[in-house]
N, C-alpha and C positions, 0 to 999 in steps of 0.2 A: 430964207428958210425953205421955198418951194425949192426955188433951183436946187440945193444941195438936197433935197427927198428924193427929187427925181435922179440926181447924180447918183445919189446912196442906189438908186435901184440898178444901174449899170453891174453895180458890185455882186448884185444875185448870181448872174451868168456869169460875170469875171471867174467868181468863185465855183461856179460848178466848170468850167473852160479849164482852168490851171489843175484840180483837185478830183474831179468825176463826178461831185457832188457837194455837199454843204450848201445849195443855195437856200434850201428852208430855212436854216439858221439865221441868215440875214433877212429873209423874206418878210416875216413876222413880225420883228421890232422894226423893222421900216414901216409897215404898212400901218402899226398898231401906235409906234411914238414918236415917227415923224408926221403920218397923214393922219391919224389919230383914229382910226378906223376902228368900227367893235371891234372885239377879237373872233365874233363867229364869223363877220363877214373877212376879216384878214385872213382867217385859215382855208376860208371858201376860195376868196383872191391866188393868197400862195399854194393851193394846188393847181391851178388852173396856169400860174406860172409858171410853178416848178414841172407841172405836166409838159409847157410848150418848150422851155427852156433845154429839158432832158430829151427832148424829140430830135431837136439839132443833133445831142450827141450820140442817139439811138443811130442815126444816119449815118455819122462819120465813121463810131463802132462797127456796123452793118459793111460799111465798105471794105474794112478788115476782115471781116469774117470773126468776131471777137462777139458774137450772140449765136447765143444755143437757145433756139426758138421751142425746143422741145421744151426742155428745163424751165424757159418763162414761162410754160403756158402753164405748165404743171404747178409751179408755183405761184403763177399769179392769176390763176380762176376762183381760188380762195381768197383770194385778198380781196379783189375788184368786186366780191361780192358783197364780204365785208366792210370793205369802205364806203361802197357804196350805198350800204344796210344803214351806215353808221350816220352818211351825211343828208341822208332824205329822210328816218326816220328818228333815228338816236338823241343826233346834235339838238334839232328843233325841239323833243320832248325835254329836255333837261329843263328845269326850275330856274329861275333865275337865284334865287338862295336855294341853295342845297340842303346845307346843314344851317341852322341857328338856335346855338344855345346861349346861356349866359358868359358860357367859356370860351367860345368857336365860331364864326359866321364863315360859313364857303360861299361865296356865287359862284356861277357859273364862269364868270370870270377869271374867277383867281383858278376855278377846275382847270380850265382849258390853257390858261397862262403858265399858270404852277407846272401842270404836265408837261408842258411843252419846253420850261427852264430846266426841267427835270432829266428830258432828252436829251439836250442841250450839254448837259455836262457828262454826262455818261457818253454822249457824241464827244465829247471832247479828250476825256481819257483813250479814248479808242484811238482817236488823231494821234495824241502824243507818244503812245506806244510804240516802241521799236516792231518795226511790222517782223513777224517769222512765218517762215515755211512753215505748212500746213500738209502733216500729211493723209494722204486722202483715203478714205474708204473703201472697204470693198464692194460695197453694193449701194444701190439709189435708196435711201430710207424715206420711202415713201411718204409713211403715216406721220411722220417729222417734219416734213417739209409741208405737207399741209396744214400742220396745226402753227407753224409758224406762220406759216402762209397768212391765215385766218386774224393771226395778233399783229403781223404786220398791220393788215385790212384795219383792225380797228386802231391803232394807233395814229395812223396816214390821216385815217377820219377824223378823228377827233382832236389833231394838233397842227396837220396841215402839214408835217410833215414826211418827206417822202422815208424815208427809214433806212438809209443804202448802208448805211454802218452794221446796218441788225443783216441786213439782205446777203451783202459780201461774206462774212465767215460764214453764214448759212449755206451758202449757195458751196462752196469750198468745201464745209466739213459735210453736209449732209448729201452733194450730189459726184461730189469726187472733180469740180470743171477745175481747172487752172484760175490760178488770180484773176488773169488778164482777160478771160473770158468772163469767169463773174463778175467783173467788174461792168464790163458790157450790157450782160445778163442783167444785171441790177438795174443798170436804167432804161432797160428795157419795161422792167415792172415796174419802177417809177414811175417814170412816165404815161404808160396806162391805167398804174393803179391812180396817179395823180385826175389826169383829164376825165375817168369815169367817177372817180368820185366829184369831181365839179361839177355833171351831171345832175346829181341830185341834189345839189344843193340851187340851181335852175330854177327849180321848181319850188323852193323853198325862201330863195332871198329878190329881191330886187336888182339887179348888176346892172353898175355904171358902167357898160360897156368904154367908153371910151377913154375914161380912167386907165381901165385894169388893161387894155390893148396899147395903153402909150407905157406902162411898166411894163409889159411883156415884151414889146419891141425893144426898151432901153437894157432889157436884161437877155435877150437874144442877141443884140450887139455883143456885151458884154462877155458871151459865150465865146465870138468867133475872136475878140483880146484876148481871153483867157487861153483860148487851144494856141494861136499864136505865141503869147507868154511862155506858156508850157514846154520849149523848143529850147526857150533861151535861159529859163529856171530850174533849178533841181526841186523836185515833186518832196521829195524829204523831209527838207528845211521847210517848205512851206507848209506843210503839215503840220509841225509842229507849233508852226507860229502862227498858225491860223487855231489850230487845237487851245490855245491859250487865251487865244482873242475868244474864244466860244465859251469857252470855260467862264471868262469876266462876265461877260453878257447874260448867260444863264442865271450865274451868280445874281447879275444886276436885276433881271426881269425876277425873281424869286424873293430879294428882300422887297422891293417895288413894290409887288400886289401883294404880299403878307405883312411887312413889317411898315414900311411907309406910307400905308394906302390912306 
């Protein structure tokens, strides 16, 4: 069962190498129900991977010229502030029961779980949708790009995952770049917004360094299969059939901590 956890964690980077992104999606239920990890230190983990893992591809992007430095920074000085807000002060304040009535119990658990299968499926209609042309605006909508900025931040924090689904048409409808540039762009703030909010979580958890750096290596690998793949695979199809595998899983992590628990 070890070996196939750590195989499962190759699949992080497979999946962001082939795709641009989705590795949070598998980050989480590997770390959480194969290694069996809390869920606040899984989410602390999978930023800290998906941070390293999206660095690879910030480089490759960079070498294309396919990141608009300006548009990140703009966009993501709100977020890195807010995730960062989120995972040194926020996360740790939450209760471990939230709500408890005679009708209802929330922990903290099923918060961070729930929200995050929540993602998960709304990430996943976005996969299966036939992508279209977006056309662009006439001017940078500033005060929009911030306040998304900001709810990226808190959502990165709080579920651990990077949010490139929300990132991508944002960056497209509200800044006017080209797909292929926001797509770049996106993990650009990924990847920042990821590794600074690990930052404060530092400060807050204990890390098994050597744990979380033999997953980050297997899922770095993983990256440089994945961008190889991607040469010999239609990006399309895979989407759609990776959108359906996210879709189940959401689904699964969602009856799990509410209906099975």
């Amino acid at each position: 069962m070890l070996i196939f956890s750590y195989t499962a964690s190759v699949l992080i980077g497979l999946v962001l190498g082939l795709l641009g992104g989705g590795g949070s999606t598998l980050a989480i239920p590997i770390l959480v129900y194969l290694f069996h990890l809390d869920p606040v230190i899984a989410t602390a983990y999978s930023l800290f991977i998906v941070g390293s893992t999206s660095s690879v591809g910030v480089a490759w992007k960079w070498k294309k010229g396919l990141i608009h430095f300006k548009t990140g920074f703009v966009f993501g000085i709100p977020s890195l502030l807010t995730v960062f807000i989120t995972r040194k002060w926020i996360v740790p304040s939450l209760p471990d029961i939230i709500i408890d009535t005679s009708y209802l119990i929330i922990t903290k658990r099923i918060l961070l779980l729930g929200l995050f299968a929540i993602l998960m499926i709304i990430t996943s209609f976005s996969m299966m949708r036939k992508q279209k042309k977006v056309k662009e605006p006439s001017e940078f909508n500033l005060v929009y790009v911030l306040v998304l900025g900001i709810i990226i931040g808190l959502l990165t924090g709080l579920v651990g995952a990077g949010g490139g689904f929300l990132i991508i048409p944002a960056l497209v409808l509200l800044t006017g770049l080209p797909m292929k540039v926001a797509t770049g762009t996106s993990l650009f703030i990924i990847a920042f917004n990821s590794l600074i909010g690990f930052t404060g979580d530092i400060f807050n958890l204990e890390i098994q360094w050597p744990f979380l750096l033999t997953i980050t290596s297997l899922a770095i690998g993983g990256v440089f299969i994945g961008n190889w793949l991607s040469t010999k695979i239609k990006g399309a199809h895979l989407r759609v059939a990776f959108g359906w595998f996210t879709l189940a899983i959401g689904c699964w992590i969602l009856i799990k901590e509410t209906i099975l628990q």
